[in-house]
N, C-alpha and C positions, 0 to 999 in steps of 0.2 A: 504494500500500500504506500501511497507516496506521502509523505511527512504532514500536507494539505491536507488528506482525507481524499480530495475529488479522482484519484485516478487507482484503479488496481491494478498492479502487474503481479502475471501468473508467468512462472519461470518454470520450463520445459526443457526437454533436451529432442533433438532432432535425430532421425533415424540413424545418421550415424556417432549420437553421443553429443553434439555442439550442445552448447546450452544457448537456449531463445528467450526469448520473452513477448508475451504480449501486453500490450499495456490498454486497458480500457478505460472509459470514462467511467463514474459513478453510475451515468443513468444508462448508459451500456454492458454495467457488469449488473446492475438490474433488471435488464431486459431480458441477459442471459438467464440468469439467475430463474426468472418467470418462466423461460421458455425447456430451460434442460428436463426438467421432470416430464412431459406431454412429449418429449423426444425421445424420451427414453421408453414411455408407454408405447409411442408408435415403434419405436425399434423391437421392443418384445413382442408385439403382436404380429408385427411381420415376419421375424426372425421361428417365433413357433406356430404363425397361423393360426393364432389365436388371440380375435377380438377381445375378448373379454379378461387378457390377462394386464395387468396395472403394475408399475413397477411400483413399488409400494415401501415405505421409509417406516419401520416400526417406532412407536413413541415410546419412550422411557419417562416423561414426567410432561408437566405441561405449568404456565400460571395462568394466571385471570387477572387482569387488571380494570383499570377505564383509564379512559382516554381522557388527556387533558379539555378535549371539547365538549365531555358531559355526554358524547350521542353516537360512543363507539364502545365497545370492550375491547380488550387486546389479549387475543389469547396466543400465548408465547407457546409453540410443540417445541419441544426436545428432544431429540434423538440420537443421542451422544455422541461422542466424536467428534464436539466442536459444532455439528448441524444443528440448529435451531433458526425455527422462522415465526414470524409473528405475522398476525390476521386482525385487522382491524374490523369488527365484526359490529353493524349498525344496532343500534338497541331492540330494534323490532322484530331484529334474526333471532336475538337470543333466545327466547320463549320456544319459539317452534324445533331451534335447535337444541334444545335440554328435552323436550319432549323427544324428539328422535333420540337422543343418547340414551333416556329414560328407556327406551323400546328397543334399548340394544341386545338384551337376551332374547328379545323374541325376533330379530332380522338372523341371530345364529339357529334358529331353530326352522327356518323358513328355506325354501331354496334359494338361492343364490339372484337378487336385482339391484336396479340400482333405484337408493332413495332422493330423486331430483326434488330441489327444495319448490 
């Protein structure tokens, strides 16, 4: 990361050993950052030909917070290893989203769908 915060460089090495770097902006390593998980879904589903498999981060802990504007929660996943990402979640989701978690024994007991909010 650069001393500023605004830029991230990831340091690689090239096929035959050189060391490289890339250097991205903030709202670039952002963008990445949004887009790798949904690439790596589509890479497994093509890879085994099968739609329905998710590359999937298992949680190890989680917080709950609010948000300094009163009209978000923030709930921080952890998944060790340094991964943790935070969801800025609108106050109106939450309800309907605890009620789903609430009904998490009974989606393991059901066949296998997805619950679109």
């Amino acid at each position: 990361m650069s001393p500023e915060g605004d830029k991230i460089i990831i340091a690689l090495h090239s096929k035959e050993g050189t060391p490289q770097e890339i250097t991205l902006s903030f709202d670039e390593a952002s963008a990445l950052a949004m887009t790798l998980p949904r690439l790596l879904t589509m890479a497994m589903s093509k890879r085994f030909s099968d739609p329905s498999l998710r590359h999937v981060y298992p949680v190890h802990d989680y917080t709950v917070e609010c948000a300094s504007d009163q009209r978000h929660v923030l709930l921080t996943l952890s998944c060790g290893g340094g991964f943790d990402i935070v969801f800025g979640i609108d106050v109106n989701m939450v309800t309907p989203l605890a009620r789903d978690l609430v009904g998490g024994q009974a989606l393991l007991e059901t066949p296998p769908s997805l619950r679109p909010n």
